[in-house]
Biotite code that builds the C-alpha atoms (Angstrom):
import biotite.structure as struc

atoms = struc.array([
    struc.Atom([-65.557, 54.519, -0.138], chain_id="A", res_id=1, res_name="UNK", atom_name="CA", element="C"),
    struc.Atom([-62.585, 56.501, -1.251], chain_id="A", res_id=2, res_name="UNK", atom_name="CA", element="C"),
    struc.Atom([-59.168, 55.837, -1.702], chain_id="A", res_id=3, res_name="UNK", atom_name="CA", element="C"),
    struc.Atom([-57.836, 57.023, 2.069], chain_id="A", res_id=4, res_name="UNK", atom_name="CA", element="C"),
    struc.Atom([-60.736, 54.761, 3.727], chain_id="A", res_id=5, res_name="UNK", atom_name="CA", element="C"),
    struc.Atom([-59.011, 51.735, 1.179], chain_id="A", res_id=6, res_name="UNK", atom_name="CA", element="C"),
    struc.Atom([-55.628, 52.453, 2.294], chain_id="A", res_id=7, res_name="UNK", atom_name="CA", element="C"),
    struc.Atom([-57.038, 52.499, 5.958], chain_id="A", res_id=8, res_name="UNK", atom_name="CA", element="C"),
    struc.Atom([-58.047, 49.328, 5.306], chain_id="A", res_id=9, res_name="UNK", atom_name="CA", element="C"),
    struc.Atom([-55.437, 47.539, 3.790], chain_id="A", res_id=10, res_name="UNK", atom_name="CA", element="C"),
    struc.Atom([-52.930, 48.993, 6.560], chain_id="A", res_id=11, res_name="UNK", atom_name="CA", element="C"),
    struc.Atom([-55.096, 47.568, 9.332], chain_id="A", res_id=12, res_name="UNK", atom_name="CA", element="C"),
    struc.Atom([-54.569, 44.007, 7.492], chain_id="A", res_id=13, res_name="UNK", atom_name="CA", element="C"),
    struc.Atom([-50.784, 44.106, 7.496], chain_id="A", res_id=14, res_name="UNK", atom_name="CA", element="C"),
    struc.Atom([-50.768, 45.732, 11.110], chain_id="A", res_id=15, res_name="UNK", atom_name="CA", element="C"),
    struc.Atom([-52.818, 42.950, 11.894], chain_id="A", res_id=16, res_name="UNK", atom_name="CA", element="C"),
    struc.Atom([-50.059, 40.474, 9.929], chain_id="A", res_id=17, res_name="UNK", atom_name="CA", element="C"),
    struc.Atom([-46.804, 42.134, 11.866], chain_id="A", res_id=18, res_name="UNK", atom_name="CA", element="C"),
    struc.Atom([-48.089, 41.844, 15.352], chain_id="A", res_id=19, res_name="UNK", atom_name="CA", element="C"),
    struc.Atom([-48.821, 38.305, 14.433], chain_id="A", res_id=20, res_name="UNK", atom_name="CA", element="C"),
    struc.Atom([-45.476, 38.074, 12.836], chain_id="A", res_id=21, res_name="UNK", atom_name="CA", element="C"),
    struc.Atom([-44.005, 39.269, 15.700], chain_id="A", res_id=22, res_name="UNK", atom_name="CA", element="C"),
    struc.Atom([-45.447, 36.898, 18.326], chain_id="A", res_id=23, res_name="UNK", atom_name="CA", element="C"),
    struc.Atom([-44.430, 33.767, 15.940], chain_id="A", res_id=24, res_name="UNK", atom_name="CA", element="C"),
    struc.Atom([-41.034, 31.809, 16.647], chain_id="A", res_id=25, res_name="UNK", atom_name="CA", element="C"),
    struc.Atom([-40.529, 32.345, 20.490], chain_id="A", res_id=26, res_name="UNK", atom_name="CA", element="C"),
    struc.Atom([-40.496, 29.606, 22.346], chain_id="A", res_id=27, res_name="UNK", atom_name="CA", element="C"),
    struc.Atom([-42.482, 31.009, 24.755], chain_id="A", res_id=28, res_name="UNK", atom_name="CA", element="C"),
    struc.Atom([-45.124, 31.568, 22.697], chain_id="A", res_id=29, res_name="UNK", atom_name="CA", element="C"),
    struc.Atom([-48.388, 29.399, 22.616], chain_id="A", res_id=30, res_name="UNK", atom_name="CA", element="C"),
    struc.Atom([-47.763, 29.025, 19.012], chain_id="A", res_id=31, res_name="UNK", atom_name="CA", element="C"),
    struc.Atom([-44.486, 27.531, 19.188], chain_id="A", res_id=32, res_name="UNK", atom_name="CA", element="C"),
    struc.Atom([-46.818, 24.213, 21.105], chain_id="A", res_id=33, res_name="UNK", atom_name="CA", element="C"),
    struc.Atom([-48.932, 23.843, 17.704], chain_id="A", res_id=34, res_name="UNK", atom_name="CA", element="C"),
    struc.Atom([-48.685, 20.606, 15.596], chain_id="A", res_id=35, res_name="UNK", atom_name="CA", element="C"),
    struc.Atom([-47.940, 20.563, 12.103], chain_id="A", res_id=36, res_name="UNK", atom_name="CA", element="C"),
    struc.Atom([-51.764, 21.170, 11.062], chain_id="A", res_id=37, res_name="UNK", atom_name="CA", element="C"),
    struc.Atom([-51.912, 24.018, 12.906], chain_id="A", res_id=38, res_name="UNK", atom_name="CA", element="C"),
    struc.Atom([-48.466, 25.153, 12.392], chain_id="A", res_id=39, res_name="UNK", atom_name="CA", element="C"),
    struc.Atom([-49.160, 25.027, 8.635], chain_id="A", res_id=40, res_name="UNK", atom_name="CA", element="C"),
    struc.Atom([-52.670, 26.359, 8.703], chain_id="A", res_id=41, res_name="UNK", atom_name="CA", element="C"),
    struc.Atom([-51.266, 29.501, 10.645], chain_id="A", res_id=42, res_name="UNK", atom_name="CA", element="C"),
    struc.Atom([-48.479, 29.708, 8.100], chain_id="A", res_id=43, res_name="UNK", atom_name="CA", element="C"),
    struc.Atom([-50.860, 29.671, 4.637], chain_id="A", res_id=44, res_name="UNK", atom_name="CA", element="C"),
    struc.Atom([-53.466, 32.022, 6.433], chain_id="A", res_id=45, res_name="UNK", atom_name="CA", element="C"),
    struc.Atom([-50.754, 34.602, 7.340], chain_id="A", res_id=46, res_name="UNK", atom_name="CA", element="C"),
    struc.Atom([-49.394, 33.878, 3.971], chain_id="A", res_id=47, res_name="UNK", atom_name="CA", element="C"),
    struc.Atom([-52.391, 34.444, 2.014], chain_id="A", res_id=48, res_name="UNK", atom_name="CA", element="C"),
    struc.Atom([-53.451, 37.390, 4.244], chain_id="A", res_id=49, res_name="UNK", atom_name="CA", element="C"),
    struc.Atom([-50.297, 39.086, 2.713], chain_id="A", res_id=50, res_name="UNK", atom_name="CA", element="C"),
    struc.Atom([-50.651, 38.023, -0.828], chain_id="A", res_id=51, res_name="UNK", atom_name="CA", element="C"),
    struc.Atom([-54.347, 39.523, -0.440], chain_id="A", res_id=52, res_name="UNK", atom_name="CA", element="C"),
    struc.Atom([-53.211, 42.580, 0.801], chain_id="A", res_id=53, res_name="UNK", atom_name="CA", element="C"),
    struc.Atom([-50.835, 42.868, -1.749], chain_id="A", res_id=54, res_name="UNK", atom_name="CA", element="C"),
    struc.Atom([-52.943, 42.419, -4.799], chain_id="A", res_id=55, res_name="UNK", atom_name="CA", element="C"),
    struc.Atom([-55.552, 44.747, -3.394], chain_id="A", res_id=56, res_name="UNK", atom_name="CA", element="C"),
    struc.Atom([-52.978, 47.162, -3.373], chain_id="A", res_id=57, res_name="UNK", atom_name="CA", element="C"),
    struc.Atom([-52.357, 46.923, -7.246], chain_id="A", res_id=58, res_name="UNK", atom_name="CA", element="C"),
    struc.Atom([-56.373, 46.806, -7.976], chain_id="A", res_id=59, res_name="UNK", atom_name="CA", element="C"),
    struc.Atom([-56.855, 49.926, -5.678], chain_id="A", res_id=60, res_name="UNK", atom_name="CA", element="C"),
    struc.Atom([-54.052, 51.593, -7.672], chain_id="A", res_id=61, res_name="UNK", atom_name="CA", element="C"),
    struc.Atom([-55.587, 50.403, -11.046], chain_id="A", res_id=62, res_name="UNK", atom_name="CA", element="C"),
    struc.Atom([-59.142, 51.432, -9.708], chain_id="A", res_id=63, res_name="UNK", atom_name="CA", element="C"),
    struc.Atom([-57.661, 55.528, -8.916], chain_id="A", res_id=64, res_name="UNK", atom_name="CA", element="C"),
    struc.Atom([-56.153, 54.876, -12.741], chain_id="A", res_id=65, res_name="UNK", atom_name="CA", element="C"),
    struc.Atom([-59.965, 54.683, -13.765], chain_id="A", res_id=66, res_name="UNK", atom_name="CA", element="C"),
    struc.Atom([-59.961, 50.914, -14.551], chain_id="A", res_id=67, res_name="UNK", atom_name="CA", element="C"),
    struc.Atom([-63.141, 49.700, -12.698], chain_id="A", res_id=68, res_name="UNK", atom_name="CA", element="C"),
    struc.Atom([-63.011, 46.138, -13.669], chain_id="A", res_id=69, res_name="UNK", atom_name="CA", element="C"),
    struc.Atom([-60.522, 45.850, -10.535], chain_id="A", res_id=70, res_name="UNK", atom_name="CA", element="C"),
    struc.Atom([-63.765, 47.053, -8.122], chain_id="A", res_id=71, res_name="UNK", atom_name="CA", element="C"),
    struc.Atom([-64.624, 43.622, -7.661], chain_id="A", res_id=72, res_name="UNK", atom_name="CA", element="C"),
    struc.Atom([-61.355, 41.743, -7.025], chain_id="A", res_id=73, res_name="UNK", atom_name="CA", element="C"),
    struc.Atom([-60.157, 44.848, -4.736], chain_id="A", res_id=74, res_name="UNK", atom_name="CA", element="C"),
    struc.Atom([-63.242, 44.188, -2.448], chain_id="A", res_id=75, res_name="UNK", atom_name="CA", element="C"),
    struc.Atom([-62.933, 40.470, -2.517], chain_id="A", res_id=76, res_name="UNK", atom_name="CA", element="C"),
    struc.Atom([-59.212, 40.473, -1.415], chain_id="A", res_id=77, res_name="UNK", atom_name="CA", element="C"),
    struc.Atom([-59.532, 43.108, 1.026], chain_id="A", res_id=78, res_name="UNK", atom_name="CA", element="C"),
    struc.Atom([-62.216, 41.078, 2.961], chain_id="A", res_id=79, res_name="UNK", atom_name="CA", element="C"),
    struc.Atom([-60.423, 37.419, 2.011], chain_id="A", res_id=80, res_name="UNK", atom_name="CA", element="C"),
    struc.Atom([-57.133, 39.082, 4.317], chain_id="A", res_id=81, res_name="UNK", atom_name="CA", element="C"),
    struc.Atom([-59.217, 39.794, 7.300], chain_id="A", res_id=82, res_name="UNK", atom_name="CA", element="C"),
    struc.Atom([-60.551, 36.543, 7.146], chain_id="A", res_id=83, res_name="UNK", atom_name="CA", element="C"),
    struc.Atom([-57.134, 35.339, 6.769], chain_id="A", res_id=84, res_name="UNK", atom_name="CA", element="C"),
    struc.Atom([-55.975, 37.331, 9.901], chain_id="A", res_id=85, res_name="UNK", atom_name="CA", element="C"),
    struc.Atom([-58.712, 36.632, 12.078], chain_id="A", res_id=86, res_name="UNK", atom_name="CA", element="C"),
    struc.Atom([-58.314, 33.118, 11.554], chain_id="A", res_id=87, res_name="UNK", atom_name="CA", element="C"),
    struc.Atom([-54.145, 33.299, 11.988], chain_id="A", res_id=88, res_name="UNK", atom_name="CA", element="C"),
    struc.Atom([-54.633, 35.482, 14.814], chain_id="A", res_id=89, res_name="UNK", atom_name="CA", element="C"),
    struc.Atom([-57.508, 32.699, 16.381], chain_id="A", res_id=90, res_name="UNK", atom_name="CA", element="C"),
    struc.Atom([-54.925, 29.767, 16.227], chain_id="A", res_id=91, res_name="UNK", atom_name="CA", element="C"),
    struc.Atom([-51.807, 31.736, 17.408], chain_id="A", res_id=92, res_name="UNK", atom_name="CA", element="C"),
    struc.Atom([-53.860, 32.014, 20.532], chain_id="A", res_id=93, res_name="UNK", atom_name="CA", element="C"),
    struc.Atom([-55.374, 28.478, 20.655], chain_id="A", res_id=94, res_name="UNK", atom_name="CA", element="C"),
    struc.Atom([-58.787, 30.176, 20.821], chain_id="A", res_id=95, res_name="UNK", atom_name="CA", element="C"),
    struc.Atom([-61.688, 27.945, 20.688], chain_id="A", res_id=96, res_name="UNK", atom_name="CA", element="C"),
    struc.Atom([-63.391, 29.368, 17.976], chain_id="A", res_id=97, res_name="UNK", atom_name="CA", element="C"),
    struc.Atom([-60.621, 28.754, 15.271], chain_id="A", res_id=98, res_name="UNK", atom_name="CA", element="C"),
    struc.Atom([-62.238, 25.846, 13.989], chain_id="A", res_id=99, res_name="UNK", atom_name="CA", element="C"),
    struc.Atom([-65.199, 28.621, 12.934], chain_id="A", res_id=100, res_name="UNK", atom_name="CA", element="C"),
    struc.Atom([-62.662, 30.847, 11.541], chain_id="A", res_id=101, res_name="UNK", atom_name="CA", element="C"),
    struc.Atom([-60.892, 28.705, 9.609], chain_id="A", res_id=102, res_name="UNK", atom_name="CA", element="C"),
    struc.Atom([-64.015, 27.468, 8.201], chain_id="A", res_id=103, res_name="UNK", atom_name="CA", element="C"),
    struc.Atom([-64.599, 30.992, 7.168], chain_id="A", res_id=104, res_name="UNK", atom_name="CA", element="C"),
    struc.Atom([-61.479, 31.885, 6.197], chain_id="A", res_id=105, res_name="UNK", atom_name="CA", element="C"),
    struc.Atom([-61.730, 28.517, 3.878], chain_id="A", res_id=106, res_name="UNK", atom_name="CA", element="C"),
    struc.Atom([-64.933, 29.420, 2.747], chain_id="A", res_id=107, res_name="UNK", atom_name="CA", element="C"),
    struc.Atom([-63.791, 33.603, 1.908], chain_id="A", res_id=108, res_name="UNK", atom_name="CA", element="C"),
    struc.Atom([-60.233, 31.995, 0.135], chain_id="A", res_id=109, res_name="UNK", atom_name="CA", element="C"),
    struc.Atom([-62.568, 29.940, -2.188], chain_id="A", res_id=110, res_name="UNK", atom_name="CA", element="C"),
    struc.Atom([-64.992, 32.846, -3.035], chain_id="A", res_id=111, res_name="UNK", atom_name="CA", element="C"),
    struc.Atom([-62.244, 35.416, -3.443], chain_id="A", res_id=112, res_name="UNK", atom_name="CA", element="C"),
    struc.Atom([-59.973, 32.815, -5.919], chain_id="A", res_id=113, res_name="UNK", atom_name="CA", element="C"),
    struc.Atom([-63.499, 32.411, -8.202], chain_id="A", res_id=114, res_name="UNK", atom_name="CA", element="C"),
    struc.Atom([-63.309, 36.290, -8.763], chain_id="A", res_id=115, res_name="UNK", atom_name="CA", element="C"),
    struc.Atom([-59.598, 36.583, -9.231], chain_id="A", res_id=116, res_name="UNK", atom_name="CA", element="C"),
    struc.Atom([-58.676, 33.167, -10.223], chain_id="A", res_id=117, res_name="UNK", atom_name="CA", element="C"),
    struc.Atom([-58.918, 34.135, -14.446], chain_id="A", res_id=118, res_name="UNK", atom_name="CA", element="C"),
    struc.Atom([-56.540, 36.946, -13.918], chain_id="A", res_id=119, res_name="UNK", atom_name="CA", element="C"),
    struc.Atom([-52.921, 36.527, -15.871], chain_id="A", res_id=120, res_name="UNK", atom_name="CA", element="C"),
    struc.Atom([-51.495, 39.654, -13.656], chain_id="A", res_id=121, res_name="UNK", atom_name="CA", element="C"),
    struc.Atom([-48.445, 38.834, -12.067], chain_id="A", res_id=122, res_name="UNK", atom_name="CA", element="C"),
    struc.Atom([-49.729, 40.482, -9.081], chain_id="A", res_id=123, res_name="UNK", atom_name="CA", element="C"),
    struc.Atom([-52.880, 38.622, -8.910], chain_id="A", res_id=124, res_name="UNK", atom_name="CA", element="C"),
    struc.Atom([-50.800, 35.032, -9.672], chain_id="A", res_id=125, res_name="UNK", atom_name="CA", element="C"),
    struc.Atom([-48.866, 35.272, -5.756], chain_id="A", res_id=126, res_name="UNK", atom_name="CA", element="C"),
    struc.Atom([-52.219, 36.102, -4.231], chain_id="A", res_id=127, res_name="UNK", atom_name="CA", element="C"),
    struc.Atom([-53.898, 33.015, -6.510], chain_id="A", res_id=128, res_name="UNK", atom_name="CA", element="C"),
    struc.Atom([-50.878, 30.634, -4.963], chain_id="A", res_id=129, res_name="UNK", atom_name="CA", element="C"),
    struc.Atom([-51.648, 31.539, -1.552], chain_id="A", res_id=130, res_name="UNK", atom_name="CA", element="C"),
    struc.Atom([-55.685, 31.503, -1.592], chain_id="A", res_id=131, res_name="UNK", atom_name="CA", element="C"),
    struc.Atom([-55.178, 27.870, -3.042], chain_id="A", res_id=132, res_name="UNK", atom_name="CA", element="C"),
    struc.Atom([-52.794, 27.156, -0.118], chain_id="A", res_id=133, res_name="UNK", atom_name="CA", element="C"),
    struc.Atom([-54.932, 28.479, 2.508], chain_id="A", res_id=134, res_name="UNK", atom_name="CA", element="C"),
    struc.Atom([-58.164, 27.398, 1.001], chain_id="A", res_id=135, res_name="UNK", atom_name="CA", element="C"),
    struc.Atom([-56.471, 23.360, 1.552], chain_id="A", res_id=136, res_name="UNK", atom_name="CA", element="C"),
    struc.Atom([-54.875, 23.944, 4.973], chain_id="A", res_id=137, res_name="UNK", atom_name="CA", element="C"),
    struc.Atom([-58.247, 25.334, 6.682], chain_id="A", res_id=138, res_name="UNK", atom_name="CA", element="C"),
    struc.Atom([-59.727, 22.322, 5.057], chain_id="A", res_id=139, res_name="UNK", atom_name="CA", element="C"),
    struc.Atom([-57.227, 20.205, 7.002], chain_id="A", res_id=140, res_name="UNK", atom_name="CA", element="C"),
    struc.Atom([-57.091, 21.861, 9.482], chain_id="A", res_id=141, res_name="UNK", atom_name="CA", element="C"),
    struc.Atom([-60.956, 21.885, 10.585], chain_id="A", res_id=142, res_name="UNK", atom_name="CA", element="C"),
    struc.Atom([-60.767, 17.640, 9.578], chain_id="A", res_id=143, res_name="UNK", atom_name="CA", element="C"),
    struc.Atom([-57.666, 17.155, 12.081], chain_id="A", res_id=144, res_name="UNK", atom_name="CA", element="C"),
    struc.Atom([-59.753, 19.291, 14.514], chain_id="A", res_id=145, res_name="UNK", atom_name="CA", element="C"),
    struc.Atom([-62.617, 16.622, 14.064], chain_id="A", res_id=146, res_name="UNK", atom_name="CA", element="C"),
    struc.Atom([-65.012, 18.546, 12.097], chain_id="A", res_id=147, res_name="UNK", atom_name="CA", element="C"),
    struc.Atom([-66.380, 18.534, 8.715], chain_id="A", res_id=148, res_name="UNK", atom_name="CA", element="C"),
    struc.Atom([-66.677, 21.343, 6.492], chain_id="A", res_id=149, res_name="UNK", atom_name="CA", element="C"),
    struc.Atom([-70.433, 22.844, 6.484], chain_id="A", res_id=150, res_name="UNK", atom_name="CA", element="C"),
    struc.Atom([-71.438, 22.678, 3.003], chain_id="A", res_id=151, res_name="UNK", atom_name="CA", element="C"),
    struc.Atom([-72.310, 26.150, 1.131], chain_id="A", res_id=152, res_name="UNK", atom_name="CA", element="C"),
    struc.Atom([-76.209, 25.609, 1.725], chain_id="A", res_id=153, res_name="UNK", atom_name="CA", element="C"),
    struc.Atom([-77.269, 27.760, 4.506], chain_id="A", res_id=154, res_name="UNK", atom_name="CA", element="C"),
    struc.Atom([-78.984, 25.817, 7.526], chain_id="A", res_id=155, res_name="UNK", atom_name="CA", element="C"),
    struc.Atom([-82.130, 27.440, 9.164], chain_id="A", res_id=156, res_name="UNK", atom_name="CA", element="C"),
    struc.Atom([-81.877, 28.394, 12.220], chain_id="A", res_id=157, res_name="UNK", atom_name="CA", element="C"),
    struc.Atom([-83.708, 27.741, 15.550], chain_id="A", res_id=158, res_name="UNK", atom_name="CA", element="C"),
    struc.Atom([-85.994, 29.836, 16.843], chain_id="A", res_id=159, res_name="UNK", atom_name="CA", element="C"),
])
């Protein structure tokens, strides 16, 4: 993948986040009806969709500067914000699958913090902050909704 597929990437994410951003706040809008849970939920994953975006901006710039040891978080964030904006976009419209994508999204904020969680960059510490924050209010948010968590062992499948 080179760098103008990246930055293809990384814009779709924060178109994603500004048509979001732009439906939240009018009355009118299905997401001005959500309770606190969801409220907050649709705040931390748009939040931490952003903060990913962000710090996969600096490791894609540090990656083009030769060092490679950003390869891993760059991929990890990248992914972690569509995750985030799936599930944001899922609860702004009250779909019935959000309680799957906020399970994932919990799931991808946890995986992506135990790659970039050792990092001292101030870039990395905002996106750290907000997988934290988003990790939690999924959490909630799929309890509230009446559902546990799935643990990380895969169930088989019927055939």
């Amino acid at each position: 993948m080179d760098r103008r597929e990246m930055i293809g990437i990384v814009g779709a994410g924060a178109i994603g986040l500004t048509t979001l951003a732009s439906r939240e706040g009018r009355a009118d809008e299905p997401s001005a009806k959500l309770d606190e849970v969801h409220k907050e939920c649709l705040e931390a994953c748009g939040d931490c969709a952003r903060a990913c975006d962000m710090a996969a901006n600096h490791c894609l710039d540090q990656v083009a500067l030769g060092n490679k040891s950003h390869a891993r978080p760059l991929r990890f964030t990248t992914d972690c914000a569509g995750f985030c904006t799936l599930a944001a976009t899922n609860i702004a419209r009250h779909s019935p699958l959000m309680a799957i994508s906020c399970e994932a999204c919990g799931s991808a904020c946890r995986e992506t913090l135990g790659v970039v969680s050792s990092s001292d960059l101030p870039e990395m510490k905002a996106a750290i902050v907000a997988l934290e924050r988003c990790e939690k209010s999924c959490r909630a948010m799929i309890e509230a909704m009446g559902r546990r968590p799935r643990s990380n062992a895969t169930t088989p499948r019927a055939n």
